[in-house]
Residue frames as a rotation matrix with the C-alpha (Angstrom) as fourth column:
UNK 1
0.461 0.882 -0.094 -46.60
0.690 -0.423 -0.588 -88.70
-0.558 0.207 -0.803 107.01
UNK 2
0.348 -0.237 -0.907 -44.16
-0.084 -0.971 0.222 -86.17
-0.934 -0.001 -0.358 105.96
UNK 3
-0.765 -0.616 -0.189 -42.74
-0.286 0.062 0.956 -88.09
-0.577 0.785 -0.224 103.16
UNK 4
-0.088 0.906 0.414 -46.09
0.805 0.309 -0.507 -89.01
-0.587 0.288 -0.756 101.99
UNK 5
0.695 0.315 -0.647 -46.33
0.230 -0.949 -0.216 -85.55
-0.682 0.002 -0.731 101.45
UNK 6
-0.307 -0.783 -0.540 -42.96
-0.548 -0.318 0.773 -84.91
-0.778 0.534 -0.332 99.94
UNK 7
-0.832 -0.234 0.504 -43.71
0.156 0.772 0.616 -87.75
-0.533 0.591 -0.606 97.46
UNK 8
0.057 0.659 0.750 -46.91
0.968 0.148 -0.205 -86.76
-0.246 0.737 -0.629 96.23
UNK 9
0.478 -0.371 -0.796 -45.24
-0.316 -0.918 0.239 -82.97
-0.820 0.138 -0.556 95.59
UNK 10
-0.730 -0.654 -0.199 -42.47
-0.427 0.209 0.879 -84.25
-0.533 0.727 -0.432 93.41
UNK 11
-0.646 0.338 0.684 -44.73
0.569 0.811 0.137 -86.74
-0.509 0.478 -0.716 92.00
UNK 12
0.623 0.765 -0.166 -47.15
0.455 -0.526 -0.718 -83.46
-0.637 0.372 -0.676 91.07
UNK 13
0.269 -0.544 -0.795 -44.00
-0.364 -0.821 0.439 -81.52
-0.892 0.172 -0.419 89.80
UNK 14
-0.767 -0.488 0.417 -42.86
0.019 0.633 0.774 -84.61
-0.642 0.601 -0.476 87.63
UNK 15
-0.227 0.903 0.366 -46.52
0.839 0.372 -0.397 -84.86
-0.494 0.217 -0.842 86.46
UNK 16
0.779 0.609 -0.147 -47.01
0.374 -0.641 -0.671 -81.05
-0.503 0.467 -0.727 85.74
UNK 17
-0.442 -0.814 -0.376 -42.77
-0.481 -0.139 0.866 -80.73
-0.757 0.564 -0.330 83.93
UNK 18
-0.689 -0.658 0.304 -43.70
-0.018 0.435 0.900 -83.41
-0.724 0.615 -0.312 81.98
UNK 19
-0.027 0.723 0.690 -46.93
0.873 0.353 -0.336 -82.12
-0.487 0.594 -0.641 80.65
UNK 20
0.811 0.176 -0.557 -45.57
-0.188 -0.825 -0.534 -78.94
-0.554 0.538 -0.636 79.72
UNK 21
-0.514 -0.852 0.102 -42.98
-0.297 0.288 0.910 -80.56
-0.805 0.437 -0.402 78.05
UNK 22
-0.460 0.573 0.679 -45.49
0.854 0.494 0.162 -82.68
-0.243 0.654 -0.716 75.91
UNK 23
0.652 0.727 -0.215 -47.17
0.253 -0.476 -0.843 -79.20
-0.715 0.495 -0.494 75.10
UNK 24
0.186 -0.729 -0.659 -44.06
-0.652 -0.593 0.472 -77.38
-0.735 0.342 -0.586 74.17
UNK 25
-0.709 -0.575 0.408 -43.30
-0.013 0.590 0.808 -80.43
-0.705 0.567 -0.425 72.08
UNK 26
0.214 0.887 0.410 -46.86
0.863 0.025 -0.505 -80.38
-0.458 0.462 -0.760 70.18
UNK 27
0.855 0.252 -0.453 -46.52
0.033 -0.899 -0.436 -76.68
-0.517 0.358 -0.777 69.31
UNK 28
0.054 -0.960 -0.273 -42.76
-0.596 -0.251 0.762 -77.09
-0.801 0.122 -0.586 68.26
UNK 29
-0.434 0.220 0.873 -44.49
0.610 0.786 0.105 -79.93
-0.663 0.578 -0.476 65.45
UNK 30
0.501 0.865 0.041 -47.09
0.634 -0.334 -0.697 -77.59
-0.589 0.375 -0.716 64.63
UNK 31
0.781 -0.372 -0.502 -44.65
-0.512 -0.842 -0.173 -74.70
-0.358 0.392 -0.848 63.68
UNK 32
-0.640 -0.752 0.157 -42.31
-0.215 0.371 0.903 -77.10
-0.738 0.545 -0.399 62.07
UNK 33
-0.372 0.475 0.798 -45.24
0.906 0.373 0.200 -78.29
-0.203 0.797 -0.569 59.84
UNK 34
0.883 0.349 -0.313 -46.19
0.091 -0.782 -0.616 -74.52
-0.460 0.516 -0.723 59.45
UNK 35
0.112 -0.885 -0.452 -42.29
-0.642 -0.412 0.646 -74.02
-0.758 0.218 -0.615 57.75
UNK 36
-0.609 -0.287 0.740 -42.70
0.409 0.685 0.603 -76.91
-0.679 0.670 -0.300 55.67
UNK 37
0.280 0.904 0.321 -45.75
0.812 -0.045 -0.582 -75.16
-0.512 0.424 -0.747 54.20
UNK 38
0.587 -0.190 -0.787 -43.87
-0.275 -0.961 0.026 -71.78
-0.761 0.201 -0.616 53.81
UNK 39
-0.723 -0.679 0.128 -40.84
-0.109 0.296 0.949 -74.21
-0.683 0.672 -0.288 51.86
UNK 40
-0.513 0.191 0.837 -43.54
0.704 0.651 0.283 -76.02
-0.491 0.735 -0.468 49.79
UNK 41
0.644 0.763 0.047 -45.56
0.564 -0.433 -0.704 -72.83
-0.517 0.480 -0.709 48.96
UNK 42
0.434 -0.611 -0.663 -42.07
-0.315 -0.792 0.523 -71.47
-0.844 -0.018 -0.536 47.89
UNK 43
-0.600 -0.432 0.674 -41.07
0.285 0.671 0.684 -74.50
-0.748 0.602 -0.279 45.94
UNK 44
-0.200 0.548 0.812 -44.32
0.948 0.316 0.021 -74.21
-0.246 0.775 -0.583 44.03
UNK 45
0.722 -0.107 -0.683 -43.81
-0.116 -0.993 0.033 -70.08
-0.682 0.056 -0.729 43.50
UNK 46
0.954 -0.298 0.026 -40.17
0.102 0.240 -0.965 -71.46
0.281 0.924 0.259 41.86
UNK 47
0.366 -0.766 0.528 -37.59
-0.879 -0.471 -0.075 -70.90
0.307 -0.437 -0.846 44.57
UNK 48
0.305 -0.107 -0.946 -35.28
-0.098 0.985 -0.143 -73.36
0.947 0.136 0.289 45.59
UNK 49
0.927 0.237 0.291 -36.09
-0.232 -0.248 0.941 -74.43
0.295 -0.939 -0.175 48.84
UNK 50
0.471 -0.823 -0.317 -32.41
0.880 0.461 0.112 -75.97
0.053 -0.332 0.942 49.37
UNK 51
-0.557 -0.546 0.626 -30.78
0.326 -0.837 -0.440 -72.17
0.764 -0.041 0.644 48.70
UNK 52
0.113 0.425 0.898 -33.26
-0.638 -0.662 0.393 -70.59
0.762 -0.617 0.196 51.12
UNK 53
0.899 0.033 -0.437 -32.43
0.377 0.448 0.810 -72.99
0.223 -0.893 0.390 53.82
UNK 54
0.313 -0.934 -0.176 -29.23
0.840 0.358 -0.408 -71.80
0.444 -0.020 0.896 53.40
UNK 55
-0.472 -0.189 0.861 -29.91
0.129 -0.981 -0.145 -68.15
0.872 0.043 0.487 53.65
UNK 56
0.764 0.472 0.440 -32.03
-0.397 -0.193 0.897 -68.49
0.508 -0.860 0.039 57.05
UNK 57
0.636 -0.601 -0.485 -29.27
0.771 0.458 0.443 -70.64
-0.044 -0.655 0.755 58.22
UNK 58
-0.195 -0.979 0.057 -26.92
0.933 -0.203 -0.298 -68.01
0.304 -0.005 0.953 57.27
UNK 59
0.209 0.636 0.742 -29.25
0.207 -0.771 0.602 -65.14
0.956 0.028 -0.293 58.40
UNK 60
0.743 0.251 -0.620 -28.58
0.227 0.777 0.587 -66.34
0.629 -0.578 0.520 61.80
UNK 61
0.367 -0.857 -0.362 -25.04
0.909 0.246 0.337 -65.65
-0.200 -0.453 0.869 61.77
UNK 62
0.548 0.172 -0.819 -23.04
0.268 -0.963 -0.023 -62.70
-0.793 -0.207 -0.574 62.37
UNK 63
0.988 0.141 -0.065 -21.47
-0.130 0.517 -0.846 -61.27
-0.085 0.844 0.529 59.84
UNK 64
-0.077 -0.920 0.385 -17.63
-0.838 0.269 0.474 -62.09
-0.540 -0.286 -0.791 61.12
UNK 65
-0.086 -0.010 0.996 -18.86
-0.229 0.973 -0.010 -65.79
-0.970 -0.229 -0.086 61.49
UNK 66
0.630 0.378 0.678 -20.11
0.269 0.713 -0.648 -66.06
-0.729 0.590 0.347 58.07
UNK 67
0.667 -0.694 -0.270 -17.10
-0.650 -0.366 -0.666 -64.11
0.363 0.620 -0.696 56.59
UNK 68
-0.204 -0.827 0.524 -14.81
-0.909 0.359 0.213 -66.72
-0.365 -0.433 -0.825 58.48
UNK 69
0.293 0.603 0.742 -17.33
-0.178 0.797 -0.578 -69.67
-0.939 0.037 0.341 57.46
UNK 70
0.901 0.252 -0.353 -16.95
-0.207 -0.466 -0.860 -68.21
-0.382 0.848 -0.368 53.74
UNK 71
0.436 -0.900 -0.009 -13.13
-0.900 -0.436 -0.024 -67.96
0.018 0.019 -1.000 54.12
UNK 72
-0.149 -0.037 0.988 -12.87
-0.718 0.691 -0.083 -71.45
-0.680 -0.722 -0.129 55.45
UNK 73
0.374 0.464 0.803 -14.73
-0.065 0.877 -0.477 -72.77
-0.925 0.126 0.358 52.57
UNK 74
0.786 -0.297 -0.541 -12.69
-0.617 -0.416 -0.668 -71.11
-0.027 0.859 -0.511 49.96
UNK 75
-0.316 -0.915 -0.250 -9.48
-0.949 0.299 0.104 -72.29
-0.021 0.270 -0.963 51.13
UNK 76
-0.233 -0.066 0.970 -10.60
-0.330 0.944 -0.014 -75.71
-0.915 -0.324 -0.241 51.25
UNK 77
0.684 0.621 -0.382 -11.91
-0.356 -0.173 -0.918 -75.51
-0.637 0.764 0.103 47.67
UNK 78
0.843 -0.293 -0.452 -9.12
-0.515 -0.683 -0.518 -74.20
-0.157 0.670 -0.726 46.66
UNK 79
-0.452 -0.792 0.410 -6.70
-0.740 0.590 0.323 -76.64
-0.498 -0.157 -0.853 48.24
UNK 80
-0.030 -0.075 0.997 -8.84
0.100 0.992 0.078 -79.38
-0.995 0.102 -0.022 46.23
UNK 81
-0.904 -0.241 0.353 -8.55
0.343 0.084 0.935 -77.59
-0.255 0.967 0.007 42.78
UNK 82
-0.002 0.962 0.273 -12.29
0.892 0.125 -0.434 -76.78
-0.451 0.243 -0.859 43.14
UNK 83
0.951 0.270 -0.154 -11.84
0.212 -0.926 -0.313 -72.81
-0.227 0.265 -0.937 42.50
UNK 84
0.036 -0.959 0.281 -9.28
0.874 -0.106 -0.474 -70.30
0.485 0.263 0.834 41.25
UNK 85
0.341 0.155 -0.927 -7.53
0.741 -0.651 0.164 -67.88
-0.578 -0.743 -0.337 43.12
UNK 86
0.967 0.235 0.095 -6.55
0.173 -0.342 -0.924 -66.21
-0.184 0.910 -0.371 40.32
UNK 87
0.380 -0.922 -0.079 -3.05
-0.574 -0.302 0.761 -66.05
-0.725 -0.244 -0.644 40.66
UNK 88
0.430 -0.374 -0.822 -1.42
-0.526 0.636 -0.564 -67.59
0.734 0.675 0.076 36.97
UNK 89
0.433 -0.535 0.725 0.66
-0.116 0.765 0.634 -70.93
-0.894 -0.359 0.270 37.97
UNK 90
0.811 -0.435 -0.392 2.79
-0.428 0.017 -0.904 -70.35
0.400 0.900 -0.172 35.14
């Protein structure tokens, strides 16, 4: 009798996890299709939605991280020729 019991507990818990999971996942669609709408009402304003992803992504970060991020991508530029550091190579 007792594990009856235990088993239809878990079996509620499993039952009521995995339907707030399935909500959380529904609303976490919705507000992803409400951000595409903000990109596409931006696109069609004249902004490019590829730079503003970048700035929220970099919005995100402190600013150390994105001064190290920054740094990080210079030298690597630089080591392929991509930028100058100004410095003459004479």
């Amino acid at each position: 009798m007792q594990s009856d019991v235990t088993q239809s507990v878990a079996q509620s818990q499993i039952r009521s996890i995995v339907e707030r999971i399935e909500r959380l996942e529904e609303e976490k669609k919705a507000i992803a299709d409400d951000i595409k709408e903000v990109y596409a009402e931006a696109k069609s304003n004249g902004f490019d939605t590829k730079t503003l992803r970048k700035v929220v992504t970099l919005r995100k970060k402190d600013r150390a991280e994105r001064e190290e991020e920054e740094a990080m991508l210079d030298l690597y530029l630089n080591a392929l020729g991509m930028i100058s550091t100004g410095i003459s190579q004479d």
